[in-house]
Each structure stands twice: as C-alpha cells, then as structure tokens.
N, C-alpha and C positions, 0 to 999 in steps of 0.2 A: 737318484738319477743314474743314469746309464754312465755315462762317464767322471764317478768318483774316482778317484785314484784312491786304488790299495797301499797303506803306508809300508813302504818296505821294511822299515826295521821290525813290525812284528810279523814276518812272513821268513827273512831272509837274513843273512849275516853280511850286514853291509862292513863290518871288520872283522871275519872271520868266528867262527864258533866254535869252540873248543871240545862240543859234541854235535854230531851231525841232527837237524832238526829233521822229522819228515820231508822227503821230496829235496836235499839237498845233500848232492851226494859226489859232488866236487873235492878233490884231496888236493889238499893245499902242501906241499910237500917240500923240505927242506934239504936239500945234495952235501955230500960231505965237504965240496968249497963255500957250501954257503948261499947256493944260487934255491933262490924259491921258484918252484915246477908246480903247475898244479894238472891232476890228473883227472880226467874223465870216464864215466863206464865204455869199456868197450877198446880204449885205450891197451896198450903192449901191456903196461906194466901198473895199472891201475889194480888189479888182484893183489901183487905182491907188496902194492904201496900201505905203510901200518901209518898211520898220523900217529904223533905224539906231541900233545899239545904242550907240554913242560918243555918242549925244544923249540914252540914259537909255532908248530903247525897247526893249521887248522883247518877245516869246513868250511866248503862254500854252496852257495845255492846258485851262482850263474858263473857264467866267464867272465862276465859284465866285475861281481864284488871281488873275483880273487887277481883281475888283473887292476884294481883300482889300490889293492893293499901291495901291488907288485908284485905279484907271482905273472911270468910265464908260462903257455900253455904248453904240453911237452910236446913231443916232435916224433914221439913212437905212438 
C-alpha cells in the first residue's frame, strides 16, 4: 500500500550513529563547554566540524533525530 510507513530505525539514526549512514550527513557536534551543536551542509562551519564519536558525537539523518538526542541547531 501507498501509505506504509518506512521504519525509521533502519533508514535513520534515531540516537545518533557513530558513523554517517548514506544520505545522513548532519554533524552532531560537541563545544569545549559542553553544549551539543549539530551542524548542516552548507552551514559556516560544517567543513571544519570533525565528529568524534569517543567524545559522545555523532550523526544525524534529520533535524527532527539530532534535536530529539538534544543537540541545537547552529546559528552560523
């Protein structure tokens, strides 16, 4: 039927992924106070942002999963 719903968990990191899946490419991003930023392509500082997932960062596939784990969106 036309309107199944696609399960998100095998599509999407509904708690973050510790490697980026295709087609998810949200940077979940941790500041030296501690404040989680997640960053978008096209964004100021999305190029220079490195995840490192041993410090708790991770991957996101929408705005939707990295603001439901508490990241805010950045502001550059």
């Amino acid at each position: 039927p036309a309107n199944t719903p696609v399960p998100a968990a095998a599509t999407g990191c509904p708690q973050g992924c510790t490697t980026a899946p295709p087609g998810c490419v949200i940077k979940g991003n941790i500041n030296v106070e501690g404040v989680k930023i997640y960053h978008v392509p096209g964004g100021g500082s999305y190029t220079a942002t490195v995840i490192t997932p041993a410090n708790g960062e991770r991957w996101f596939c929408t705005d939707q999963e990295a603001q439901a784990n508490g990241w805010r969106k950045a502001q550059n």
